[in-house]
N, C-alpha and C positions, 0 to 999 in steps of 0.2 A: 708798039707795046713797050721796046725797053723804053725808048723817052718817056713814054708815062710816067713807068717805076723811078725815074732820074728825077722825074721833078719831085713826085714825092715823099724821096729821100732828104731831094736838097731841102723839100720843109721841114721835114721831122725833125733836121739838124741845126734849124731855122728855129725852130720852135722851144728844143731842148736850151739852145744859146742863151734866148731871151730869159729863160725861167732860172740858168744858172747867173746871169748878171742882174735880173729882180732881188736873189736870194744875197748876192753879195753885197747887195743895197742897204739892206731891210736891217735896221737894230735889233739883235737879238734878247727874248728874255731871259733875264736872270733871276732863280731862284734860290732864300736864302739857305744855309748850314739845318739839316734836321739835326734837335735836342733832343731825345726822346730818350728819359731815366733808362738806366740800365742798373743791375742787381748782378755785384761782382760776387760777394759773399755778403754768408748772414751768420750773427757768431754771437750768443750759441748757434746749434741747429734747432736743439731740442730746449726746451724752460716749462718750469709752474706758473701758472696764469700770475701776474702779478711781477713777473722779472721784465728785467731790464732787457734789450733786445738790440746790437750794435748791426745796423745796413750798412755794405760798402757798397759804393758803386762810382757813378758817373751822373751828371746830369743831374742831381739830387735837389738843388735850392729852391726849386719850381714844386715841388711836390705839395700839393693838398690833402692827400686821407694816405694812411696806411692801415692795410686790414688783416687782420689774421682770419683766413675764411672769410666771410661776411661779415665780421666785427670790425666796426672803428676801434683806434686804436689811439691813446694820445701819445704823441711824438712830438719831437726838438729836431729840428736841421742845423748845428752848428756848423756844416759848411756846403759845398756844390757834394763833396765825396762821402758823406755819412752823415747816418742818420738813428736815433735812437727812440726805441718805441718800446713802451711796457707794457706786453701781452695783458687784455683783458682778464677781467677775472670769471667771466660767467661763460668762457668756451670749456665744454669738457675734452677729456685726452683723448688725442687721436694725430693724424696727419693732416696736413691743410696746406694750404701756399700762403704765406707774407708776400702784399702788395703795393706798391707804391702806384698812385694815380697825381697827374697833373692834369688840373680843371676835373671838367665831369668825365674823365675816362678820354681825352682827348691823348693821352699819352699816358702808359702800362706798361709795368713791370712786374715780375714773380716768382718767388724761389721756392721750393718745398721748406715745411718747417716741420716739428712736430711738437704737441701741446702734452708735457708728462702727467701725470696724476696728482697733484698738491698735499705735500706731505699729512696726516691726521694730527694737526698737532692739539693735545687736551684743551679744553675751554671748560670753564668754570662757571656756571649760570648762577650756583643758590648753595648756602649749609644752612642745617640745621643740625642741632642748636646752636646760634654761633656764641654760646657761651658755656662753658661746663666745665666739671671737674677732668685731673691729671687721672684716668685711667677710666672716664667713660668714652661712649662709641659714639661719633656724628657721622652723618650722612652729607657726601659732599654728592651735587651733581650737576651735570653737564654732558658734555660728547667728548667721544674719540679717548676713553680710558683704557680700552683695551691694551695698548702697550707702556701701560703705567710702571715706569721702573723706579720711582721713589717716592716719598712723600714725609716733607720736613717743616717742624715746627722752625720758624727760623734755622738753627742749624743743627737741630734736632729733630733726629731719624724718628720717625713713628710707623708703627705696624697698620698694616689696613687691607681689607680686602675687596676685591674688583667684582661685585656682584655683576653687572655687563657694561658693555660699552658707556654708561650714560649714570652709571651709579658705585660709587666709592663708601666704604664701612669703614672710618679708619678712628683708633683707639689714640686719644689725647696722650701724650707721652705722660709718665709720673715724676722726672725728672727736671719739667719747666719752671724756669726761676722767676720768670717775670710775665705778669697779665695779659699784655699785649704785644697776638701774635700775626706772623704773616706765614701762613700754610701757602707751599708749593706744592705745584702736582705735576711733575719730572716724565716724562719722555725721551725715546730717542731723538724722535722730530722737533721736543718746545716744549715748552713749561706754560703754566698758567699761576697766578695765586691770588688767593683773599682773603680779608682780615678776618683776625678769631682772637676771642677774650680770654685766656684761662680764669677758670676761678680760684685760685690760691689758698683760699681760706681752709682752715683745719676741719676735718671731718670725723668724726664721732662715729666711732663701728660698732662699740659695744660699751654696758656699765656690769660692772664685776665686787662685791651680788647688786642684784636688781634692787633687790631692801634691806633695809640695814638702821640700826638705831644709833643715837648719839655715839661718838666718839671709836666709831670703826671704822675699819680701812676701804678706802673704795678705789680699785683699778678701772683707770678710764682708758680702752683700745681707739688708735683713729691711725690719721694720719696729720703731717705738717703738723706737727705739736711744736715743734722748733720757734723759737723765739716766745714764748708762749708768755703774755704780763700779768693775765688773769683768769680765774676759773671763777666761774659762779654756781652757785646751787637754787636754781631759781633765780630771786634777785640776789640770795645773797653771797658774799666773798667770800672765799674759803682756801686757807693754806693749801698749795698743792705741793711737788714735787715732780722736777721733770723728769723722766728718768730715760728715756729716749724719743726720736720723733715722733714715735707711736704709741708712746706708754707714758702713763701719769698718774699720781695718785693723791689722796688726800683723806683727811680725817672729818667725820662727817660733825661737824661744830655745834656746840650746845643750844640748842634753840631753834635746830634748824628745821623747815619747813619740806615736803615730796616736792622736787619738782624736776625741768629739765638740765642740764649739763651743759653750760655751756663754754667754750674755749675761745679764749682771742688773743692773736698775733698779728705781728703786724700788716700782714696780709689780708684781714678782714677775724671774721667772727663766724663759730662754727655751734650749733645747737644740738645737742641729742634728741632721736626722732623720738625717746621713749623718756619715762620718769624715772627718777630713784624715788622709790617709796624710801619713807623716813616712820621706820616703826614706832608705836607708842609704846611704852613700857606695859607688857602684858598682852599686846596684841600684834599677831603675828600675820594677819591679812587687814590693813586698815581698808576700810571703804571712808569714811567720813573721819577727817583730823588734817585740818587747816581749810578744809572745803571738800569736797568730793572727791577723792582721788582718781588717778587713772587707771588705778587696779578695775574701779569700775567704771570708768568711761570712755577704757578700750573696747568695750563692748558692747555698754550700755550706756541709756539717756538718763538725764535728767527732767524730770515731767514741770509741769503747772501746781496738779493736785488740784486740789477743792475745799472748800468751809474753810478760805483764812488764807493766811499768807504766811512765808520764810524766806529768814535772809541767811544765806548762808557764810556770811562776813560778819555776825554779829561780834564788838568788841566787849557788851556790858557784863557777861559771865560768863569765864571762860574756866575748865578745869587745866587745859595745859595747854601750850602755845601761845598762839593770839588769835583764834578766832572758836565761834563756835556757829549752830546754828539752831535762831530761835524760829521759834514754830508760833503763832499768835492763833488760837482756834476762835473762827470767829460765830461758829456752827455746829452742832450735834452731827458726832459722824464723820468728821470732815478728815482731809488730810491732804495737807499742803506739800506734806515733804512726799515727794511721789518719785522713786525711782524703777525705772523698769530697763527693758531689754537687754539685759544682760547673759551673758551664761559662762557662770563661773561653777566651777567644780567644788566641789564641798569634800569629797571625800578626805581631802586631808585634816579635814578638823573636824572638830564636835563639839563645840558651841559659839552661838552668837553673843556677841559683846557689844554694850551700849551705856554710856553716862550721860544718867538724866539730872537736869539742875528744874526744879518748881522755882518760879515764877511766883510773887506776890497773889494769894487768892489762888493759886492751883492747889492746895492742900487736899488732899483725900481726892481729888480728879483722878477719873480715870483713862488710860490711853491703850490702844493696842497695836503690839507687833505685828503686823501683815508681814506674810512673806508668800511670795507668790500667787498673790492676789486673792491669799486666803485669809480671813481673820484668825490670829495664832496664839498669842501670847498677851495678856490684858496684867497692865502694871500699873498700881495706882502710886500716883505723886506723892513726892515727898515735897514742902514746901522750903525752901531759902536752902539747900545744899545739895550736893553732888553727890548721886549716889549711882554704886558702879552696878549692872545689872550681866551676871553669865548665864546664859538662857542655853542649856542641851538643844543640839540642831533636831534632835529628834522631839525635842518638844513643839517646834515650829513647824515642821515636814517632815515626810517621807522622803524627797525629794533630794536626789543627790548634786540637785541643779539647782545654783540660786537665781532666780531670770527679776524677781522685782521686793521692794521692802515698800511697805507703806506704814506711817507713824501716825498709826488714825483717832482721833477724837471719840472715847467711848462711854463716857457719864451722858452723852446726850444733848447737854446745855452749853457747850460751846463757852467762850468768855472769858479764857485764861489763856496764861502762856508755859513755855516751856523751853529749855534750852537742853541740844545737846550734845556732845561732842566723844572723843574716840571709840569709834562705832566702826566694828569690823568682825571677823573670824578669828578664832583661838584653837 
């Protein structure tokens, strides 16, 4: 039995021999240096989608995608040790890992980051009006107003207020010199701005009186009067006086016609929304003198009529000014001169006033005063002059409301004419 276990010993020791001088045979392999990126620091830690983002590390030139979370990311390797990547824009805030991969994931790296909240800064989509006067309101809007802390016409502070996040009320300054502006809308976080027009032009607030006869004083209220080269009264020129930016005055010129106000500087041209009536001598509410006034066509129309035509330009007979309006009745009955919807108050006066001129063949014609769409006052012609007619309001109406006049044809036979002009209340 021990020679047994002798011999095999002496193999086992046989056997290990061979396998240790096989092994000292045999070429060993070699495998080469592992590269695999590594993530020393990441700096910042934390940024707003949109920043710039410095990786240091090792092993970096190899790299294919970096991701914040699951976002690609576009990045520059200017060397093997850094790498810069500018956080997407469409990650919201929170925590995530920046990653560097080489190939498809064959080699990873990852550092925690954190994505902050991106400041609100204002943004500007729309105004209206983007054109208006110094000291009206526009509407600017957009997003992210809520921490609106300024708002400047060029370098002119203007007042406004932040109805909500997404809508601006802000009051054109009154001090802006020049047309064209650029409105900013100031934040802690950023500003936005867009263009705007000022309108310059002088503005007409009031006329001071409203009516007035040749050679009286007339106070015009506005604003920008400053440089002012011309006043008109209607079309026509008229001496003024400047006497501040807001006040001006002048004398109302012989001849002169009712009409609007209007002011020019160099800044443009500025119109009064209302008339100066231009009294006639004798009548204290014109309706009809130079043409229809606005005493009556602030409130009321001028019609068609019927049986005949009027021109209300006539230049052939005129008793003062330059104009009159003839009446041609072409029909029994008729009446062309038709004014209605008005409503004017009567109480201050007591009688109607009207100069009538006969026409060639209107002799002994007869015509009647309508007023309020009732037949009133029946007046026969006189032929080839101007005769002036004061009719008691109470001969016409009861009526302390004047709503319409009609100048109607009453002998029946139509066929004549008639001219007539300063036609108003006394």
């Amino acid at each position: 039995m021990y020679k047994n276990f002798r011999y095999l010993f002496i193999g086992c020791l046989s056997f290990m021999a061979f396998g240790l001088l096989q092994t000292s045979c045999k070429k060993q392999d070699k495998f080469p240096d592992q590269t695999l990126p590594a993530i020393v620091t990441v700096n910042p830690t934390s940024a707003i989608p949109g920043s710039p983002v410095n990786i240091k590390g090792t092993h970096l030139k190899d790299v294919t995608a970096v991701r914040f979370g699951t976002v690609s990311a576009v990045f520059d390797t200017p060397s093997d040790t850094s790498i810069t990547a500018i956080v997407p824009d469409s990650i919201p805030p929170g925590d995530l890992y920046v990653q560097v991969y080489v190939g498809d994931g064959v080699a990873y790296a990852a550092q925690k980051f954190t994505i902050l909240e991106a400041p609100k800064i204002p943004t500007i989509t729309s105004i209206k009006p983007d054109t208006a006067y110094p000291g009206d309101v526009i509407l600017i809007t957009g997003i992210n107003f809520k921490a609106v802390s300024a708002v400047t016409f060029g370098d002119v502070a203007a007042t406004y207020t932040i109805t909500d996040s997404t809508k601006l009320n802000i009051t054109v300054p009154m001090n802006l010199t020049e047309a064209n502006q650029l409105i900013t809308v100031s934040a802690p976080t950023g500003s936005d701005t867009i263009s705007f027009t000022a309108n310059l032009a002088p503005v007409i607030t009031s006329i001071d009186p409203s009516s007035a006869h040749e050679g009286d004083l007339i106070n015009v209220k506005g604003v920008r009067f400053t440089g002012a080269s011309s006043v008109q009264l209607g079309s026509t020129d008229v001496t003024f006086n400047l006497l501040t930016d807001s006040t001006l005055t002048f004398i109302v010129p012989v001849g002169a016609s009712s009409g609007s106000i209007t002011v020019t500087t160099p800044k443009g041209s500025g119109t009064s929304s209302s008339s100066l009536s231009i009294l006639v001598a004798g009548l204290a509410f014109p309706i009809y003198d130079e043409g229809v006034t606005s005493n009556w066509t602030n409130s009321g129309w001028i019609g068609g009529g019927w049986g005949g035509t009027v021109n209300y330009n006539s230049t052939e007979e005129v008793e003062s000014g330059s104009y009159s309006a003839k009446i041609d009745y072409v029909g029994g009955y008729g009446s062309p001169l038709q004014l209605g919807g008005a409503s004017i108050d009567m109480t201050p006066y007591t009688s109607f006033k009207i100069s009538i001129y006969g026409a060639p063949g209107s002799g002994g014609k007869q015509i009647n005063i309508g007023i309020n769409q009732a037949d009133s006052k029946t007046i026969t012609i006189e032929e080839g002059k101007w005769t002036d007619y004061q009719i008691p309001i109470s001969d016409l109406t009861s009526s302390s409301t004047l709503t319409d006049i009609w100048i109607k044809e009453y002998s029946g036979t139509g066929g004549f004419s008639i001219y007539v002009d300063n036609m108003g209340l006394n």
